[in-house]
C-alpha positions in Angstrom: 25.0 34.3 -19.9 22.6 34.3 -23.0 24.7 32.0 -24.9 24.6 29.3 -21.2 20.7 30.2 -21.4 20.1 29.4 -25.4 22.4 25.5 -24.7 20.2 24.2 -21.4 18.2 21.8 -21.9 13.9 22.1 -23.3 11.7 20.1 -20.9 10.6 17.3 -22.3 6.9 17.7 -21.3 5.3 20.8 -22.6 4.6 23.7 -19.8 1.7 25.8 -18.5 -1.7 25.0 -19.9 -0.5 23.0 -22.9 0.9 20.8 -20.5 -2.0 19.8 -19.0 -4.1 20.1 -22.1 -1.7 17.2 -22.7 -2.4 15.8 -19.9 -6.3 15.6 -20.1 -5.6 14.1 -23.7 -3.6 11.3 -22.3 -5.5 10.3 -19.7 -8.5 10.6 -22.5 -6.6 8.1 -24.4 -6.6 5.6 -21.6 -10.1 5.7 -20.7 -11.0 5.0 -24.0 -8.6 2.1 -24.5 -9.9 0.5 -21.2 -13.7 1.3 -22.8 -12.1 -0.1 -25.8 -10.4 -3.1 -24.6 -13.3 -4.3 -22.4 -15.4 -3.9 -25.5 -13.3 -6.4 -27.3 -13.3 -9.0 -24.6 -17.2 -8.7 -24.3 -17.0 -7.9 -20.6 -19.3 -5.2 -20.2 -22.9 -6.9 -19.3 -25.2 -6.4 -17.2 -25.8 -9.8 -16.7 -29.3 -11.2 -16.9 -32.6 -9.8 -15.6 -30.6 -7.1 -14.0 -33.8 -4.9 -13.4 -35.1 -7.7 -11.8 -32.1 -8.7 -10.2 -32.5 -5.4 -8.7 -35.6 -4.6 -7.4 -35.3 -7.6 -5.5 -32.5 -7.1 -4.1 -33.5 -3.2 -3.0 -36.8 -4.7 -1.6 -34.7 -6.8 0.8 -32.4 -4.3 1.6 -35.7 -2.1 2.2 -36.5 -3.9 5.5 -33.0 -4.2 7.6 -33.3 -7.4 9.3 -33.0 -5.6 13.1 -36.6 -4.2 12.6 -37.9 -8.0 13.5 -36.4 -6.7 17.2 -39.9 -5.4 17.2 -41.9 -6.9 14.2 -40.9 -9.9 13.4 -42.9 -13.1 14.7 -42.8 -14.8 17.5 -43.3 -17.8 16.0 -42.6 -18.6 12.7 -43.0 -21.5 11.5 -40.6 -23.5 8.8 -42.5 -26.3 7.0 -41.0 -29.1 4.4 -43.1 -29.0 0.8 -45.7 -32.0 2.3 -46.2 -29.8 5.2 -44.8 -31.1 7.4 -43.3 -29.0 10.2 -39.5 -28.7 10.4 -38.9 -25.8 13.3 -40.2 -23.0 14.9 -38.2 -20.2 16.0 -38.6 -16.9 18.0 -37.7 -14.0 15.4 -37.7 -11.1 17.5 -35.2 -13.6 20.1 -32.9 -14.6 16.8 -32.2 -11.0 16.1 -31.3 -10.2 19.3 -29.0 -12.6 19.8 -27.4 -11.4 16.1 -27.6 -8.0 17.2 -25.5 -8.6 20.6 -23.0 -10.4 18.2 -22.9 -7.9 15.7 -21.6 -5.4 18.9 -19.0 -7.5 19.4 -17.9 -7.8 15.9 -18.7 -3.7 15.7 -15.8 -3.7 18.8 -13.2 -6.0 17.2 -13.5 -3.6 13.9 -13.0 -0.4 15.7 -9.9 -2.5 17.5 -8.6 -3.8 14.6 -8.4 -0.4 12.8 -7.4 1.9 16.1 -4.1 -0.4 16.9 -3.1 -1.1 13.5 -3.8 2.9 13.0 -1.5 3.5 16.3 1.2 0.8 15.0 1.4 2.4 11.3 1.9 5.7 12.2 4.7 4.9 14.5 6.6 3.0 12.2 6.0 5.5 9.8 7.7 8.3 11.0 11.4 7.4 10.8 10.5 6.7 7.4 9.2 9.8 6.4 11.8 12.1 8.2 14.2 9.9 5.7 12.3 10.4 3.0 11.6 14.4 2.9 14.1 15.9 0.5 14.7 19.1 2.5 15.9 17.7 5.6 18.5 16.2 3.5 18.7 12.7 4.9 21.7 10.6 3.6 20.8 9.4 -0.2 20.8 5.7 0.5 19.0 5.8 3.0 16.3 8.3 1.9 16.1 6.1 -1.1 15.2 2.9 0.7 12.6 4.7 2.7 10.9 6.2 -0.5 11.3 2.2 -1.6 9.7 0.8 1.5 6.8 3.5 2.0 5.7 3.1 -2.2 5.3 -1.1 -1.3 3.7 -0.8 1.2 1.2 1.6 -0.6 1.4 -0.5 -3.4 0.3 -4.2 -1.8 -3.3 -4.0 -0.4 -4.6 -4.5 3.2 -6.2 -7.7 2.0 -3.3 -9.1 0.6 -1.2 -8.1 3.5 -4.2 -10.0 5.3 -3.5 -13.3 3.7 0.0 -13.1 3.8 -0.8 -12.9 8.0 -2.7 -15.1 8.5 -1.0 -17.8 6.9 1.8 -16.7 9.6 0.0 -15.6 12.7 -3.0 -17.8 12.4 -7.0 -16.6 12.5 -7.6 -13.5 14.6 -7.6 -9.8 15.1 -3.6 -10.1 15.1 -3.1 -10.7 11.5 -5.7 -7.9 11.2 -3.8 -5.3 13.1 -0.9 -5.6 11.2 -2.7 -5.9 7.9 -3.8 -2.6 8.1 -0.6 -1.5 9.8 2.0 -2.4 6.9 -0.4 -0.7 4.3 -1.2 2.0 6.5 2.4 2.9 6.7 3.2 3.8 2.8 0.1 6.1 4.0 1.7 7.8 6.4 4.8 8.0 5.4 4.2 9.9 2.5 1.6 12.5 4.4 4.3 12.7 6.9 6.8 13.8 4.1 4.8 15.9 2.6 3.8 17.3 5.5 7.8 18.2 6.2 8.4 19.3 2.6 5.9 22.5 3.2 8.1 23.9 5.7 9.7 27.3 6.1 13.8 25.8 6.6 14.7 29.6 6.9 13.7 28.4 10.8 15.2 25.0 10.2 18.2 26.4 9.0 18.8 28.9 11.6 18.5 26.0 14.4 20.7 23.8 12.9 23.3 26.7 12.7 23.6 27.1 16.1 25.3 23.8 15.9 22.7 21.9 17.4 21.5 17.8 17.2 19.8 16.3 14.3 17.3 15.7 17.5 17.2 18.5 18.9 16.9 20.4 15.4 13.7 18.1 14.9 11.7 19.0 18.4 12.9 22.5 18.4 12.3 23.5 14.6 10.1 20.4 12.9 8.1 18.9 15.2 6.0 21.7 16.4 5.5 23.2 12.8 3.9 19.7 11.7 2.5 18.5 14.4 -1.0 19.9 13.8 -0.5 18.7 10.3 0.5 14.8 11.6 -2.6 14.6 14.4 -5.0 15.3 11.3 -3.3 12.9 8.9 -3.9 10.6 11.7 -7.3 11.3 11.9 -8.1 10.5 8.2 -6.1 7.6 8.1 -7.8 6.4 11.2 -10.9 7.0 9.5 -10.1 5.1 6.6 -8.6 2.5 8.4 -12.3 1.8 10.2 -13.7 1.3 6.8 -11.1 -1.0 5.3 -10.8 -3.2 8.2 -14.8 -4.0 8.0 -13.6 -6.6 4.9 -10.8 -7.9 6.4 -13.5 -10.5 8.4 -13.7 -11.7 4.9 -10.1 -13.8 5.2 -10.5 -14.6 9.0 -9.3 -11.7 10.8 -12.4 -11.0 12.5 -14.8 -7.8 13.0 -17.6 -7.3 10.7 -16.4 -8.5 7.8 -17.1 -11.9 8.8 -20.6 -10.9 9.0 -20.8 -9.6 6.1 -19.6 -13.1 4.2 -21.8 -15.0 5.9 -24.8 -12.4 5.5 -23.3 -12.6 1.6 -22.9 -16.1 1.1 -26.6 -16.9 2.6 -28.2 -14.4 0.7 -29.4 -12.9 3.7 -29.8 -9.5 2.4 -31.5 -7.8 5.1 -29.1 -8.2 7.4 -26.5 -7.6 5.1 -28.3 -4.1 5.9 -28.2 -4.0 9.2 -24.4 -4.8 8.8 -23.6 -1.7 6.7 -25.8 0.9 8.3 -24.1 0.2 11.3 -20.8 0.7 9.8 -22.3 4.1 8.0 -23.0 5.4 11.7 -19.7 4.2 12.9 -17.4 5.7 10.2 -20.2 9.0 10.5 -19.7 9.4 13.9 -16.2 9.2 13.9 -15.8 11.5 11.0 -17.9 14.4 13.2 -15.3 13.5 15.9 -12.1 14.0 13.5 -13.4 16.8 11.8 -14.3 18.9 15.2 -10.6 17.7 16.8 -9.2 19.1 13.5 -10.5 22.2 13.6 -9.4 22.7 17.2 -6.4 22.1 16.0 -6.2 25.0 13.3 
């Protein structure tokens, strides 16, 4: 027994704290080569007349453009260098007509990231059942499910979204499934994980009595992760509300086409309104998630 004990094999990594002493050393050793490396290039600037550049920009962003619902003028007037006069629009009427379509793109967000949410997580659980080690899943299979779950996590939403629509056209569609097919390398692997915590003493003793791969999964794993599931859900969802405000930016609609044009105009004020209303939306929907999780504990 000693002599089998003295011939197996040293871990290659060192163990216990001077393992992760290691660790923290390595991943010093990359930070200071990107530091490094950036350096080099000479791509660490501010840029020119940054504080400037600043404080302009924070006085704009100071006064969100849907205060002129009540301030702004009722008649401003837009007048060429000579003085002549070019137009003269209603302000506090302009921002409520930008205001009523900022709702809608608000709606078409909060669609875009609920269905593709919905679609992820379905897709996602065959996946992960195959890819949790202890229910023992055939090995080629359980390999190409790891493989499919780690691209999807690997290619971004955005990229997904260009991908889509080049194939499904403009739209909330290519949106959807956008954050769908990244979404599901997400949930797959919280789903796994989720498996790989549980007790298979119960597992075990259900599929002993000779019973189902189905049956053993609704009568031993699906109520022991449920709870866990519903709140990966939740964050996901959560997430998903955020990253679909940029997908606008490549034509899929929601309030990331706002946000390019507010961008591309320079209009920084109601770049503001734009992002305080996604700060309430993501707020208030994290309150919701966190109080239906802890029902759920």
């Amino acid at each position: 027994m000693n002599a089998l004990a003295s011939t197996s094999p040293r871990p290659w990594w060192p163990q216990g704290r001077l393992g992760f002493f290691a660790l923290v050393l390595v991943y010093a050793a990359l930070v200071l080569a990107c530091l490094l490396t950036l350096l080099a290039a000479g791509d660490l600037s501010w840029g020119r007349a940054p504080w400037h550049n600043l404080l302009k920009s924070a006085s704009d962003f100071a006064y969100p453009s849907f205060l002129d619902l009540w301030f702004g003028p009722e008649r401003l007037e837009y007048r060429s260098e000579d003085g002549t006069l070019l137009r003269v629009e209603n302000r506090q009427q302009v921002e409520a007509d930008f205001l009523a379509g900022l709702g809608r793109a608000t709606w078409t967000t909060f669609q875009i990231a609920t269905l593709g949410s919905l679609l992820a997580a379905a897709l996602a659980l065959p996946l992960g059942l195959l890819s949790a080690r202890n229910l023992r899943a055939p090995r080629p299979l359980a390999l190409a499910a790891s493989m499919v779950l780690d691209g999807c996590r690997a290619i971004h939403t955005l990229v997904f979204g260009l991908v889509l629509v080049g194939i499904v056209g403009l739209g909330p569609t290519a949106g959807i499934l956008a954050i769908a097919l990244h979404s599901m390398g997400t949930y797959g692997k919280l789903y796994a994980e989720s498996i790989e915590t549980l007790d298979m003493g119960a597992v075990d003793a259900v599929r002993a009595t000779g019973a189902s791969p189905s049956q053993v999964f609704f009568s031993a794993v699906w109520p022991s992760v449920l709870p866990q599931f519903v709140s990966n859900h939740l964050y996901v969802w959560e997430f998903n509300i955020r990253d679909s405000t940029i997908l606008g930016l490549i034509g899929a609609g929601g309030l990331g086409l706002l946000i390019s044009e507010a961008v591309s105009l320079f209009q920084w004020s109601r770049l503001a309104s734009i992002l305080l209303v996604v700060v309430v939306l993501v707020t208030v929907f994290d309150a919701l998630s966190r109080r239906i999780r802890h029902a759920l504990l």
